[in-house]
N, C-alpha and C positions, 0 to 999 in steps of 0.2 A: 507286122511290127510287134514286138514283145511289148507285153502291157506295160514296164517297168520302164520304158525309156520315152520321155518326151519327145512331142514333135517339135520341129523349130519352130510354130504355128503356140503353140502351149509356152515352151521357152519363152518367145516376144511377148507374152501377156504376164508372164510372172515376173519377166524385167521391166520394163514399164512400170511396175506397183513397187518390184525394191528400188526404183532409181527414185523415185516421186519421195519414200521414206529413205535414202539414205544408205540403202543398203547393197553389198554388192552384189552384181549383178552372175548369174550362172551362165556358162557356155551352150551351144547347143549340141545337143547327145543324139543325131538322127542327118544324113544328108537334105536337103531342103528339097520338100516335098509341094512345091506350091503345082498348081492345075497346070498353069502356063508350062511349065516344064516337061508335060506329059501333051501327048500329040492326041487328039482325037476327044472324045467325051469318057467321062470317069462312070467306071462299072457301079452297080449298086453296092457291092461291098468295100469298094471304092468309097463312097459318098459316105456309109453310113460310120469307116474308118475316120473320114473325115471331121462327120459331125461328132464322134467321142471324143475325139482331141479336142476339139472345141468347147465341149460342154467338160472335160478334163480341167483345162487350162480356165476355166470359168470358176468354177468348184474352188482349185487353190488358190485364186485370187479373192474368193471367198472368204476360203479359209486364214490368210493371210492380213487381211480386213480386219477379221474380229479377234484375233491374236495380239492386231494394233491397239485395239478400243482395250482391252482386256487389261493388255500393261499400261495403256495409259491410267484406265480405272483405278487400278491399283497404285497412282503413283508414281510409276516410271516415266520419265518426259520422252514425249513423242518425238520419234526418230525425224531428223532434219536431213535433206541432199548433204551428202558428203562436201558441195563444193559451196557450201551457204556459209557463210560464217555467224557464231553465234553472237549477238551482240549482249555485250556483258558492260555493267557500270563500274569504270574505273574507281581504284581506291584512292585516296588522299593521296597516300603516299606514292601512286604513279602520277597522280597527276602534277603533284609538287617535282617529281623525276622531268616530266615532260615540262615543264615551264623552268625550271633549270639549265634543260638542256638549250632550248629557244633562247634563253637568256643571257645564256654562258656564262653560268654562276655556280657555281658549288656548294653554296648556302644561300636560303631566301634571303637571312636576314641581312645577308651585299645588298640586297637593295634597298633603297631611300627612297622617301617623296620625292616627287618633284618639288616641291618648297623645299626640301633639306639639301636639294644641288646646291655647292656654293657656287656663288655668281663669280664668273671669269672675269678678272680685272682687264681693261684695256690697257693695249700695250701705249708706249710713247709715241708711236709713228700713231696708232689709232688715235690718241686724243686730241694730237696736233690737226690729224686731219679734220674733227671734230670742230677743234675752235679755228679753223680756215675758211669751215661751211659755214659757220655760225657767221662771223665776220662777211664773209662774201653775202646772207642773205642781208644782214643789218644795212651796210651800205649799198644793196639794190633798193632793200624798203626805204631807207630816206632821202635816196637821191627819188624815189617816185613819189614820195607823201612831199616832198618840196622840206626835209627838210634841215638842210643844206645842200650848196651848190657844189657841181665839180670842181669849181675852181677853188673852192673852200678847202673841200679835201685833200685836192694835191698840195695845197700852202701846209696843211696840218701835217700831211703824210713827209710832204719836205722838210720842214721842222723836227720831227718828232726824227727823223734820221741824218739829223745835222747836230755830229762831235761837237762845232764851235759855237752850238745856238747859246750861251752861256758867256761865253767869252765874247762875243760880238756884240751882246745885250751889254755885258760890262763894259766895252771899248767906247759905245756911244754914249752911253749914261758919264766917263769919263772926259770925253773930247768935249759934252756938251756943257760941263764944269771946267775945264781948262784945254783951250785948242792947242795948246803949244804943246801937248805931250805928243812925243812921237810912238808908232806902233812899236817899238822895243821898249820904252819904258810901259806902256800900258801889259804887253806881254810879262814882262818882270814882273810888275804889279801882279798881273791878276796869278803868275804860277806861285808865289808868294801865298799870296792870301790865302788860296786852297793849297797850301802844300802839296804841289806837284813835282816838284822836286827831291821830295824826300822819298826813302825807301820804301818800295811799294806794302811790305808786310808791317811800318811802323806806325803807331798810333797816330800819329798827325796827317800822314799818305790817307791813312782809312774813313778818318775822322771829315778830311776835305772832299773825299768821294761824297760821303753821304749828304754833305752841304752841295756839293754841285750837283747830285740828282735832286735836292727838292727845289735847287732853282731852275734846272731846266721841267722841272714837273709845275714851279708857277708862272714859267714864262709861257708852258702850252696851255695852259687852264687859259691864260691872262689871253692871249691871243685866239686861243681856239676852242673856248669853251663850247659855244653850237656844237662842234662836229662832238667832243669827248662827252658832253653831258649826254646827248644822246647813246649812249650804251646802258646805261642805267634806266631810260625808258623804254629800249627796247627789251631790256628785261622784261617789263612789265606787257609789253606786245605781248611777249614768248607765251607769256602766262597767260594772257588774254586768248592768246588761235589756240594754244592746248585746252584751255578750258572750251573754245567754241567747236574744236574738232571731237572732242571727246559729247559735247553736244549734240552734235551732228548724226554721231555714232549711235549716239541714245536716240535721237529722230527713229533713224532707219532702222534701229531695231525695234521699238515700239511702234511704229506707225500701225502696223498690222491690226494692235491688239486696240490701239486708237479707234481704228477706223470700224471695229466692230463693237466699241461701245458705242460710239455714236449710232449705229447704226440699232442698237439694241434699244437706248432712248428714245429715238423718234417712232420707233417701232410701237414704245410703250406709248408718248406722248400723243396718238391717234385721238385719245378717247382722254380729257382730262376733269378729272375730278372739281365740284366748286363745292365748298359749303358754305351756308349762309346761317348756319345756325340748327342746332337741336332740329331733324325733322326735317332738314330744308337742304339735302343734299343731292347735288345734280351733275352729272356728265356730259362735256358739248364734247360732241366729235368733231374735230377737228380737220377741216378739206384735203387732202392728198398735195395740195399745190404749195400750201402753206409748209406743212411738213417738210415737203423737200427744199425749199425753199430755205430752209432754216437747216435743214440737214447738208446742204450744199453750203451753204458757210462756215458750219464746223468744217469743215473737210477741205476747205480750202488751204491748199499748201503751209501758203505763208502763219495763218492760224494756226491750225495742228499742231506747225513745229513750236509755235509759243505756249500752246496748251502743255505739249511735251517737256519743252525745256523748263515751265515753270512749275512742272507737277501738278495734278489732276485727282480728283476723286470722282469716280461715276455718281454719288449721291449727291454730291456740289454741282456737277453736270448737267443733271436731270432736273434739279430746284432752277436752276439760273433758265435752264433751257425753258422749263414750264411759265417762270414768270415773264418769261422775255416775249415769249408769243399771246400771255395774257396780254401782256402791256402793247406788245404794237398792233395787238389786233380786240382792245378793247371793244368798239362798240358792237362790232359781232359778236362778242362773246355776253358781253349784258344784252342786247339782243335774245340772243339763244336761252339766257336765263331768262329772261321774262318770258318768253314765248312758253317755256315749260312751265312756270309758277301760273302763269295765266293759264293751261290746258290741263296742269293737276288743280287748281279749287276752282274750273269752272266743268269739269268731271267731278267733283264733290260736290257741289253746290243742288247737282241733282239726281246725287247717288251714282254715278254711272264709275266704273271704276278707271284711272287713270290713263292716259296714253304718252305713252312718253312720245313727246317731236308731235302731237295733234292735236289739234283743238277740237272735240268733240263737235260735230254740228248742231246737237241736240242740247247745249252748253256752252251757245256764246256771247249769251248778258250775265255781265256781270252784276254782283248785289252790290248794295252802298258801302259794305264795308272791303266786300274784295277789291274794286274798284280804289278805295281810298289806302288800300296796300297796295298795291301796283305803283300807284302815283308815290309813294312816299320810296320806294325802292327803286323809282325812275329819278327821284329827284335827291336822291343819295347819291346814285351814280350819274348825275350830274348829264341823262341825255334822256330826251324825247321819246320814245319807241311808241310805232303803230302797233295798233290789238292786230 
C-alpha cells in the first residue's frame, strides 16, 4: 500500500476525534482491509503493515489533540459536534419579541395590571338573577330561624301582588263610617280622590299614583311588617357569614403557621426561668406530661380558631402560657424552688460547690439563719414543703 493513503483502520480513528470536535469527517482512501476478510493467518509483513497503520493513525490523532489545545490556548473557542447547539443568552430585545408573540401584542406597553382590568359590569338578566338568589336564601334563612311563618309569607306575598289592596282598605274603612254606601258610590269616591280618571301623562293622574303607592307601602308595613322588616336584618346576617367566611379562610390559612408556634413555646417552655431576686435565679424543668398537656389545649380546634380570629402575638403567647402553668401547677413549682435554694446554701454552708436538683449529703443541716430563710420564703408562698 503506497505510504500516502490511509487505511480504513487510520480513517475510523481520525473520524472519531473530528466527529467528537465537530469537524467533518474524511472518506475512506483504501478498500477495507480488516483480517476477517482475508482467509488463513496474516504473513509477517502482513502484521507489521498492519501495525504502522495503527501506530499511523495514532500519531494523527495525536497530532490533531494538540493542534486543539493549541487554538484553544490561544483564544479560539473549542470546536463543538456540529449537531450540539450553542447555547447562547437571549437579548432583551428577543426576549421582549418572544413575550409579545405569546401574548399577541405588538407593543408591551398593551398590557395592563391586573388591577387596571376594568371590571365588567353585570348585565340585567345577571343582577336579576343575583337578587332572586339573594331573596330565595333570605326566605330559606327565616322560614328555619323561626322567623316568620309560611303562612305569614303567602298573606305578604298575596298582598304585596294585589292591584285592589288599597282600594279594599278604603271600601271597609268607608262602609265602616256609613253602611248604606253602595260598591259604585265608594268606587266613584275612591277613583276621585286619587285621580284615576284623569289623563295618564297629567299632573293630578301622576300626583295620585304617588299617593296610592305610599298607601299601599303603609298598608304592607301596617300588616306585614315581620316578613318586610326582616330584609334589613338580614342585611346584617349577609354581613355577619361574609365576615365569618372570610374568617374561616383566615383559620385554614394560618393554622399551619399556628400550630408551629405553639409548638415552638412549649418547646421553649420545657425549662422555665423563676427569679427571686438579685442572685436568686432558678430554672424548674418542667415534666413532658404537663407540657403536652397544655400544648394539647392550644391546639384544640375550637381554640386555635379564636386565637386566629382574634389575632395573636407569639410574645403574648409564651407570657400567658408560662404564667398559666406557674399558676396551675404552683406548688410543684415552689416546691422545686425551695428544693434548689435549700441544696444551693446547704452546698455553701460547707464550701462544697452547688448542685443543681441535689441536696448534697454532706450538707443537709441547716444553720439558724438558713433555716429561718427557708421558713420565711415557705411562708411567703403561703405552703408547707418537706427539706
Amino acid at each position: 500500500m503506497p505510504e500516502n493513503i490511509r487505511s480504513n483502520e487510520q480513517v475510523d480513528k481520525i473520524n472519531e476525534f473530528k466527529k467528537a470536535h465537530g469537524e467533518a469527517e474524511i472518506p475512506y482512501e483504501t478498500p477495507s482491509e480488516n483480517a476477517d476478510d482475508n482467509k488463513g493467518e496474516l504473513s509477517e509483513e502482513q502484521k507489521l503493515a498492519k501495525q504502522k497503520e495503527i501506530d499511523d493513525a495514532a500519531a494523527e490523532t495525536e497530532r490533531l489533540r494538540i493542534e486543539a489545545e493549541e487554538k484553544e490556548k490561544n483564544g479560539a473557542p473549542k470546536d463543538k459536534p456540529a449537531d450540539v447547539p450553542t447555547k447562547t443568552e437571549l437579548t432583551k430585545e428577543e426576549k421582549e419579541a418572544i413575550a409579545m408573540e405569546l401574548l399577541g401584542v405588538t407593543d408591551l406597553k398593551d398590557l395592563v395590571k391586573k388591577s387596571e382590568i376594568p371590571k365588567v359590569e353585570p348585565t340585567a338578566e345577571e343582577k336579576e338573577a343575583e337578587l332572586e338568589k339573594r331573596e330565595s336564601n333570605k326566605i330559606a334563612y327565616a322560614l328555619s330561624q323561626g322567623k316568620f311563618s309560611e303562612k305569614e309569607l303567602k298573606a305578604y306575598i298575596s298582598d304585596a301582588n294585589n292591584p285592589e289592596l288599597a282600594y279594599q282598605q278604603y271600601a271597609q274603612e268607608q262602609l265602616a263610617a256609613d253602611s248604606t254606601l253602595t260598591e259604585e258610590e265608594i268606587r266613584e269616591e275612591f277613583e276621585n280622590k286619587f285621580f284615576l280618571n284623569e289623563d295618564k301623562e297629567s299632573r293630578k293622574y301622576k300626583r295620585g299614583q304617588k299617593e296610592l303607592s305610599l298607601l299601599n307601602d303603609n298598608i304592607l308595613r301596617s300588616k306585614h311588617g315581620k316578613v318586610i322588616n326582616f330584609d334589613g336584618e338580614y342585611t346584617s346576617i349577609e354581613k355577619q357569614q361574609l365576615s365569618e367566611k372570610q374568617l374561616s379562610e383566615k383559620v385554614i390559612t394560618e393554622a399551619p403557621k399556628y400550630k408551629q408556634t405553639v409548638e415552638e413555646i412549649y418547646t421553649n417552655l420545657k425549662k422555665i426561668p423563676i427569679s427571686l431576686g438579685k442572685g436568686e435565679d432558678y430554672e424548674i424543668e418542667m415534666p413532658d406530661d404537663i407540657i403536652n398537656a397544655f400544648k394539647a389545649r392550644e391546639l384544640d380546634i375550637d381554640f386555635a380558631a379564636s386565637q386566629i380570629k382574634g389575632g395573636y402575638t407569639k410574645e403574648s403567647k409564651t407570657e400567658a402560657a408560662k404564667l398559666a402553668i406557674i399558676y396551675e401547677n404552683l406548688p410543684m413549682v415552689i416546691k422545686s424552688v425551695a428544693d434548689k435554694i435549700n441544696a444551693k446554701r446547704q452546698a455553701g454552708s460547707k464550701g462544697v460547690p452547688p448542685i443543681d436538683g441535689q441536696v448534697v449529703k454532706e450538707a443537709k443541716k441547716l444553720t439558724a439563719d438558713q433555716q429561718k430563710n427557708l421558713e420565711e420564703f415557705e411562708k411567703t408562698h403561703g405552703k408547707t414543703m418537706a427539706n
